[in-house]
N, C-alpha and C positions, 0 to 999 in steps of 0.2 A: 640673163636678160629677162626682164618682167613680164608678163603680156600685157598691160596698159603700166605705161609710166607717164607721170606729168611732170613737168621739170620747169622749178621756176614761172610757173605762169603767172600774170597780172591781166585782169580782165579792167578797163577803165568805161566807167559810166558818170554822167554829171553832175552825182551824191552820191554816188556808191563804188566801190572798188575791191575787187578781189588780189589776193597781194601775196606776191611769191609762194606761189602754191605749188607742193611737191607731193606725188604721192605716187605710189608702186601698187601691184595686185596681180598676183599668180594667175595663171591659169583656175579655174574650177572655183575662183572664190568669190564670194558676196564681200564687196566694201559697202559700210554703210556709211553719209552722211549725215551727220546727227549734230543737230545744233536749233536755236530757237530763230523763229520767223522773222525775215527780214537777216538774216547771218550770210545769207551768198548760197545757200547749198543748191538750191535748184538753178541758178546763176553756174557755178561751177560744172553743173550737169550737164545744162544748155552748151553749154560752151566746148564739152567731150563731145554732145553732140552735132557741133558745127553752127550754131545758132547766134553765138557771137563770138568774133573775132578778138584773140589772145591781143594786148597791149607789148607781151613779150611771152619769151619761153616756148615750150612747144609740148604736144601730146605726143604721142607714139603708141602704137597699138600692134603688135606682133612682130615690133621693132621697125613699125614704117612710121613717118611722119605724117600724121595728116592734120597737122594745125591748117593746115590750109586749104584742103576738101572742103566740099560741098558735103550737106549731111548725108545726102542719097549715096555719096560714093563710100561713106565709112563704113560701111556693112554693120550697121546698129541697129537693133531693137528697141523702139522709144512705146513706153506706157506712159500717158498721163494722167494728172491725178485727176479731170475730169475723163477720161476714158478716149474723146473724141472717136469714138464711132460715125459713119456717114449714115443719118436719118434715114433716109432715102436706099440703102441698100439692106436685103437680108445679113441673117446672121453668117450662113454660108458666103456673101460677097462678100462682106465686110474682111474676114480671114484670109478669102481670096487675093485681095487687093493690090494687096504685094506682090502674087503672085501672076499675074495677070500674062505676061508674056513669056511666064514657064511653061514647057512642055509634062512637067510633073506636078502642076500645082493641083490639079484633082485627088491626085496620092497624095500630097503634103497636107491637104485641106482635110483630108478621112484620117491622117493620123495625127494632127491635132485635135480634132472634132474628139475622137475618141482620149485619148489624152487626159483635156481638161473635162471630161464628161459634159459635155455638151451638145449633142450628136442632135439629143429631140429639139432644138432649140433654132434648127436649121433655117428654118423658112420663116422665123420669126424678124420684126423689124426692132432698133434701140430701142422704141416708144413703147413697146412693149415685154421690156425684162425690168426684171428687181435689177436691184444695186450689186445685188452679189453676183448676179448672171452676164452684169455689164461687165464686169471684171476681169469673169471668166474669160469673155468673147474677147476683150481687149489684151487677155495675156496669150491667149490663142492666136490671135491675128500677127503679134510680136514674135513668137515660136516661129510660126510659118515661114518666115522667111530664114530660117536658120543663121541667125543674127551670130559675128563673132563676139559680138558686145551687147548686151541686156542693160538697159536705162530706164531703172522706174523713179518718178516723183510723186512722191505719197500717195500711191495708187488705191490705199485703205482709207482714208482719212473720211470719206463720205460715207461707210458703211457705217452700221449700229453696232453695238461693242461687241453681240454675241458674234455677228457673220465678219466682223474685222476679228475675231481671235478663230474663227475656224477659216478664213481662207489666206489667214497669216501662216500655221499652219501648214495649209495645201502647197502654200507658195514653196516655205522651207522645203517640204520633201521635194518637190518639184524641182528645185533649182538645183537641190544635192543629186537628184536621180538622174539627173544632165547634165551632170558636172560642169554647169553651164555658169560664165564669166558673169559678174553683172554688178553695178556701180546700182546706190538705192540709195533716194533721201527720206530723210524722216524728221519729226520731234519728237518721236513716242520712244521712249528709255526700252519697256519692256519690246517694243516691234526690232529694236537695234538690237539688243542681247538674243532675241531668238532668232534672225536673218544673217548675222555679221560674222566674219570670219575676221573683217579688222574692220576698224570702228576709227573714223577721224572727226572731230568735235570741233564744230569751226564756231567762228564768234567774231561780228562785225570786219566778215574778208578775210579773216586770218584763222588759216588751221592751228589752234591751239594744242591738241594730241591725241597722236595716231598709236595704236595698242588692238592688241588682242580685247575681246570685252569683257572678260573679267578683271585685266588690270588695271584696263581702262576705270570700269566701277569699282576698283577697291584700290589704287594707287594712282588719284589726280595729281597732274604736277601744280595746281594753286586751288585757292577755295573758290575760284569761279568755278572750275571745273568739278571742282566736289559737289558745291548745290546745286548745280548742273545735272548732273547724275544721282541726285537725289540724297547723298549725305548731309548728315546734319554739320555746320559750321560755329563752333565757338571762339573766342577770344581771351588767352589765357592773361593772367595777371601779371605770370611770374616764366619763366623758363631756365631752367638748369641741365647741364649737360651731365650724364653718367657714368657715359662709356661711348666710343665710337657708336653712331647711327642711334643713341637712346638719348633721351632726355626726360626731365620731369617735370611737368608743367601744373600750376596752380590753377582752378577756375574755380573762381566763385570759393567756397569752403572746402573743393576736395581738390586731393595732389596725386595725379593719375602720370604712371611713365608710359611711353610715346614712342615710336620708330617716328627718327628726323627726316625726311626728304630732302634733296639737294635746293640750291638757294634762300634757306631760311638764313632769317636773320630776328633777332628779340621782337625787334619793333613791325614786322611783317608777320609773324605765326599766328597760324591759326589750328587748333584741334580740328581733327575731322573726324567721324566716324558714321557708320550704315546705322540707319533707329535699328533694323532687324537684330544689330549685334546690342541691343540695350538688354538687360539682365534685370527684368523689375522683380523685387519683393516687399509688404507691406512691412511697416516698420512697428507698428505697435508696439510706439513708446521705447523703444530700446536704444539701446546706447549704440554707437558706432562710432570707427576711426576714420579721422579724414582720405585713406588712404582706397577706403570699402568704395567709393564712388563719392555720388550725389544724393544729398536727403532733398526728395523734391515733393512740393504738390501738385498731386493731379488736376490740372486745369479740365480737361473735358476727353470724354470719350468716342470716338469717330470711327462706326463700324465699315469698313471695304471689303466685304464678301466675307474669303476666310482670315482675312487678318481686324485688328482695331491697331489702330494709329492712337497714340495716348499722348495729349498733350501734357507738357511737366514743366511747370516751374521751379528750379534750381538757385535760385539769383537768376543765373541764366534761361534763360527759356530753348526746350528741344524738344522732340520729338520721340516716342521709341515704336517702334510696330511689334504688335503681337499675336503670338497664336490663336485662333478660335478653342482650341483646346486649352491651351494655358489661360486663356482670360477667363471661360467656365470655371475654370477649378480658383483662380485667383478672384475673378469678379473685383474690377480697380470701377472705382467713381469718383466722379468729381470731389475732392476735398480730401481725401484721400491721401494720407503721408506718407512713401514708399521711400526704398533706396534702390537707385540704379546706378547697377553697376556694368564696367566695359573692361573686358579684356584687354591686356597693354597690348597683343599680339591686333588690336581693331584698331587701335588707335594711329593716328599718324597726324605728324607736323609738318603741313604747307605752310609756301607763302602765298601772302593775301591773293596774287597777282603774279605771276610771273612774267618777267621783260620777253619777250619775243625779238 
């Protein structure tokens, strides 16, 4: 038995619709919801936690049913992505709040206090913390009540990128060190690979695929879900089978073989692959066989901290990312005539789409 299973649900709204939605989550794990704005995921959230009424299906949580609780009876922990703190009360009430009619909420209040490191922050009101301290207080106030269920909605997404990647972070060790249950939405790729224990990728109401997060990002079941997760998408000319699960596909001048995925079809395939798995070297002038990769030129180069992003046109246009250490020694610029090359173990054949 699961400790949160969702079975079949449909949530119905007057332009919008969540649609047979099924989903399982052990004890001790982080599910993340990960899909882009306006896809249902906070919709889905609200809805585990009692905010609107299932159209059909039902929840279950430690194998009870409570599609039909009130949200105060489902013993839930809710963060929102604006924090909702009360104005008007300290940092110590605010945590309290919950606890108000416990005879141990003084104890429960000093051992989150301490906890989220927040202890000096006690007597302070919202109006006056950072962003990151708002955070804190808000995931403190959720702990307090020793939730069987943790529910955050992009509770980073207002931070600046250094305090959203240090209290993403805190959060991980946090939730591992509590072996604490908790359903998380997001859009941010990298906030869902470092949170997620399983990772379900939804797309206008409908969960499209649920995985661990690396297979997730390196085995999309279609190219929605590949660019999605940040692989690059091409469209082969040609397609040829090899052997069970292989094939060789034509793009553009080069003929790269392929691991096929299930429901491909000629007129549906698409190459996928990570830029990180691109393999660039300067061609100066040299010969090559169609077979080496792609002879492309460098369109432009786009530095992201320790990586550059290098655009390349192929015929096709892609992407590849690379080292800071490898582009010193390489130094690629615009105009620039390389060969990139991919691993047939990187490559894989979706369809464009897959029927749901």
């Amino acid at each position: 038995m699961s400790y949160l299973a969702i079975q079949n649900l449909s949530v119905v709204f007057p332009r919008f619709e969540l649609r047979s939605i099924s989903l399982s989550l052990e004890q001790g794990q982080t599910l993340v919801l990960l899909g882009p704005s306006g896809s249902g995921k906070s919709v889905l959230l609200e809805t585990v936690a009692g905010f609107h009424p299932p159209a059909s299906g039902r929840i279950e949580l430690c194998g009870r049913n409570i599609s039909s609780l009130p949200p105060e009876e489902r013993g839930l922990g809710f963060m929102f992505q604006d924090y909702s703190l009360f104005p008007h009360l300290t940092v110590e009430k605010n945590i309290a709040f919950g606890l108000r009619r416990k005879p141990e909420a003084d104890r429960r209040v000093e051992q989150v206090l301490e906890l989220l490191g927040v202890r000096h922050l006690t007597g302070r009101r919202p109006s006056g913390l950072s962003g990151g301290e708002k955070q804190r207080v808000a995931l403190a106030r959720a702990l307090a009540t020793e939730p069987r269920l943790f529910l955050f909605d992009e509770p980073l997404s207002a931070l600046d990128a250094r305090m959203r990647e240090e209290l993403r972070e805190d959060l991980r060790r946090l939730l591992r060190s509590l072996k604490a249950t908790s359903v998380y939405v997001t859009h941010d790729r990298l906030e869902a690979r470092t949170l997620a224990d399983v990772i379900a990728i939804i797309q206008d109401g409908v969960i499209r695929q649920v995985g661990q997060p690396h297979h997730v990002f390196t085995n999309p079941v279609d190219a929605w879900v590949a660019k999605f997760v940040g692989m690059q998408v091409l469209r082969p000319e040609q397609v040829e089978p090899v052997e069970p699960g292989r094939v060789r596909a034509r793009v553009g001048d080069a003929i790269l073989d392929a691991t096929v995925s299930e429901h491909v079809t000629p007129e549906t395939a698409r190459l996928v692959f990570r830029p990180e798995d691109v393999h660039l070297e300067h061609l100066n002038g040299q010969m090559r066989h169609s077979g080496d990769g792609f002879a492309a030129l460098v369109e432009s180069v786009v530095p992201l901290g320790s990586l550059f992003r290098i655009e390349l046109n192929a015929g096709p246009h892609f992407s590849a990312l690379v080292w800071h250490a490898d582009y010193d020694q390489l130094q690629f610029k615009p105009g620039d005539k390389v060969l990139a090359r991919l691993d047939p173990a990187d490559l894989l054949l979706v369809p464009e789409h897959r029927k749901l």
